[in-house]
C-alpha positions in Angstrom: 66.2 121.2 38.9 65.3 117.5 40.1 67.2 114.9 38.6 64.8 112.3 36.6 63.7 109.3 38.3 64.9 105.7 36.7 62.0 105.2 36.1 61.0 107.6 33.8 64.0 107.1 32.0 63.0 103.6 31.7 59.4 103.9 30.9 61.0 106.1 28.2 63.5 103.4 27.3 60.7 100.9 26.9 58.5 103.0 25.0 61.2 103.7 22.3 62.1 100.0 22.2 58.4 98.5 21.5 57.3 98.1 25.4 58.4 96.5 28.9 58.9 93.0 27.1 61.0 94.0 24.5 63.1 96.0 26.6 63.6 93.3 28.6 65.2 90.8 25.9 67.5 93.4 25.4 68.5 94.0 29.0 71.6 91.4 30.4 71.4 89.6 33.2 73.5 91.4 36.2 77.0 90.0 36.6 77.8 87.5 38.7 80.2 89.1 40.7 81.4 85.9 42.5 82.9 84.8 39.3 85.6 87.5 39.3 88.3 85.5 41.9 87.8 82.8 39.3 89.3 84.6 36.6 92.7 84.1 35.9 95.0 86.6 35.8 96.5 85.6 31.9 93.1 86.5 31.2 92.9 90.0 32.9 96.0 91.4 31.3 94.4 90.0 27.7 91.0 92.1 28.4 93.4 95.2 29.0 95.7 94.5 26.2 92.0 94.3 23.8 90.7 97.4 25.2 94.1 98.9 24.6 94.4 98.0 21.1 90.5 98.0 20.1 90.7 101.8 21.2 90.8 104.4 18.2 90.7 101.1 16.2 88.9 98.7 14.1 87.3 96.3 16.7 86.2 93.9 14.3 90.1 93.5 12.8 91.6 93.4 16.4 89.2 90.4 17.5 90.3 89.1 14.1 93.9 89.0 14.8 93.0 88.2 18.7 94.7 84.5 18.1 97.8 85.8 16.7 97.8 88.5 19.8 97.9 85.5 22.5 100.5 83.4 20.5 102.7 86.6 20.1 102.1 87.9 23.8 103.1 84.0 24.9 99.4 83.7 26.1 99.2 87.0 28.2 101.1 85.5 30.8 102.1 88.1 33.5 105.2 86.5 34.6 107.1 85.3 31.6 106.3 88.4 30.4 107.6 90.5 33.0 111.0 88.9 32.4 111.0 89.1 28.9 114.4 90.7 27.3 114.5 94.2 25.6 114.8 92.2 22.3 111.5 90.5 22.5 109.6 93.6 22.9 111.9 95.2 19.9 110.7 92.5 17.8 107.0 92.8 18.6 107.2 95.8 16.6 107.9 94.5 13.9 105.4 90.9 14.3 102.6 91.0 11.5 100.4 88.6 14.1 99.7 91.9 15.8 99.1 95.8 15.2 102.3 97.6 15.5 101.9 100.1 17.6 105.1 100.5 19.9 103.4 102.4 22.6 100.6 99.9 23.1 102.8 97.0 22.9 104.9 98.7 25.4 101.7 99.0 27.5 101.7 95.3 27.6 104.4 95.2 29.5 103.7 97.8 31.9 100.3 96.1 32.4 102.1 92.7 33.2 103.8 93.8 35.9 101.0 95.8 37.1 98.7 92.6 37.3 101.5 90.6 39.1 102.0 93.4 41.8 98.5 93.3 42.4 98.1 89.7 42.4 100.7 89.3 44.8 99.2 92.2 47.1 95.9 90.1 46.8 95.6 87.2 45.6 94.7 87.8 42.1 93.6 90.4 40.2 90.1 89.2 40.1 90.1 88.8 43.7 90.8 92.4 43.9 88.2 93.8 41.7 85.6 91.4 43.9 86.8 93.4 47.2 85.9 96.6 45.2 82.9 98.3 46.4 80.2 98.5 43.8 79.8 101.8 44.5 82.7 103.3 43.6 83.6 103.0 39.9 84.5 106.1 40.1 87.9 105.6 42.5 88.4 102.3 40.5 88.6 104.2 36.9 91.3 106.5 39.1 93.1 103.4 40.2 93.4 101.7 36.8 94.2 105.2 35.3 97.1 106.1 37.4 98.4 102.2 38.3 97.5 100.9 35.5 98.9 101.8 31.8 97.1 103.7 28.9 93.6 102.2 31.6 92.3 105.9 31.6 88.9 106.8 30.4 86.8 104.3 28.3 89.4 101.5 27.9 88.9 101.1 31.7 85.3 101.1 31.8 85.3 98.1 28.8 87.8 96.4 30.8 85.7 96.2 33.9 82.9 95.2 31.8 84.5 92.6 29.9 86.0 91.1 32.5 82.4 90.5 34.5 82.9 93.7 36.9 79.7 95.9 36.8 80.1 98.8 35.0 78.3 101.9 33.3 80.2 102.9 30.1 80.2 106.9 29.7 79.2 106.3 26.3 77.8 109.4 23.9 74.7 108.2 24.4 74.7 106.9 28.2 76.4 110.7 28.7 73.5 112.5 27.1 70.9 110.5 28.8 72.7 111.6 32.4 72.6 115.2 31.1 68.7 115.0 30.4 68.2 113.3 33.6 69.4 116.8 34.8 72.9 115.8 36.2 75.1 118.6 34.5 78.4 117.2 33.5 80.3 117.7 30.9 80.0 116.4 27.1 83.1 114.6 27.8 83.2 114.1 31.4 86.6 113.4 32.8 87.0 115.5 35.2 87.1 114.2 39.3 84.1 116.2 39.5 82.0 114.9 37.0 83.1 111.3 37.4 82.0 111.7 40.9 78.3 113.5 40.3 77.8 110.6 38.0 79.1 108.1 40.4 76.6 109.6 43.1 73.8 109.5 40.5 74.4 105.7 39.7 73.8 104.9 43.3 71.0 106.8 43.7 69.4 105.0 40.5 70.4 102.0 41.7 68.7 102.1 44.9 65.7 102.9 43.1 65.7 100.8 40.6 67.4 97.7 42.2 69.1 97.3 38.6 72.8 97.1 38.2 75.1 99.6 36.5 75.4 97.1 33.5 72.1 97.2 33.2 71.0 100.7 34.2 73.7 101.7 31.9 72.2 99.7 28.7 68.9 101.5 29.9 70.2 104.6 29.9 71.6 104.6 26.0 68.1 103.1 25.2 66.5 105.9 26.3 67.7 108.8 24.1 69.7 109.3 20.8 69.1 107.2 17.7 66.3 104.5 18.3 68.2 101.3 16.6 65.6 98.2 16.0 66.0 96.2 18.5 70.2 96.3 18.9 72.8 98.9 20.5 76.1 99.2 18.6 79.1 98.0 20.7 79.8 101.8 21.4 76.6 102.5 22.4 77.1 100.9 25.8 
């Protein structure tokens, strides 16, 4: 079976969404991928630490509390944090600035000292996901997943888009589109395997389509599942 063009999928897209123009206004720009060295790496380890707690949550109540997560996380600072006592992290527990979750707080910490090795290895964090090749989100998800703590699966995908990398979000939707395309993964794909025939089909898409992932990626959820009126739920994509 031949795998769909992008653009049938995006002529589909369109058509669902009221035509080429309206699709369009609901398409982002690319990222700017220059801007990643620029971001700093207090920020980095806050994007984890939001993915981390937003994930099997409330988003809307996490974003809510977001203020009281920086003052309580001394500003997402790797390296006080790293040398934070056993006591602080006790306490944290126990904080009503934050949700209490002990392992996700304890993923904090891990993550902190994550960021800082890599920093020091490269520069920054940011400067690291810049060196990445665009075309293998697929070995990134692995890195974050293994280096990384509680970075596995979709909470590493959102990171890499909310911090400005370019990445396609294996959303229920974005999944089934791939599937109807004719790329025959899994419902959930996890696996190596499947991450990887979806990696190979996002570069061949992008070559024809000269879109990014971001945005082939928005396309994609467009383009089959519930037709919303002209907005995609966060989860959508």
């Amino acid at each position: 079976m031949a795998i769909m063009s992008f653009a049938k999928i995006q002529a589909r897209a369109a058509k669902r969404k009221g035509g080429d123009a309206a699709l369009a206004q609901l398409i982002p720009a690319a990222p700017d991928l220059s801007l990643l060295d620029t971001i700093g790496d207090d920020q980095i380890l806050s994007a984890m630490a939001k993915c981390i707690f937003r994930a099997g949550f409330v988003w809307r109540i996490i974003d809510h509390k977001w203020p009281g997560f920086e003052a309580a996380f001394l500003e997402f600072q790797p390296g006080p944090l790293c040398f934070q006592p056993d006591e602080f992290w006790h306490d944290l527990a126990s904080d009503k600035r934050i949700v209490r979750h002990a392992q996700k707080i304890k993923s904090v910490h891990d993550n902190a000292l994550f960021v800082q090795d890599i920093a020091a290895e490269h520069g920054s964090f940011g400067a690291f996901l810049e060196a990445w090749p665009q075309e293998d989100q697929a070995g990134l998800m692995a890195f974050l997943s293994k280096r990384g703590s509680r970075l596995g699966g979709a909470s590493g995908q959102y990171l890499l888009r909310m911090v400005g990398w370019d990445a396609f979000i294996l959303s229920r939707d974005v999944v089934a589109a791939i599937h109807d395309a004719g790329v025959e993964v899994a419902e959930m794909p996890t696996s190596k395997g499947d991450l990887a025939k979806i990696q190979a089909q996002f570069n061949v898409w992008r070559k024809q389509s000269g879109l990014s992932a971001t945005q082939m990626s928005r396309i994609l959820a467009f383009s089959i599942g519930e037709n919303y009126d002209q907005t995609v739920s966060q989860e959508d994509d």
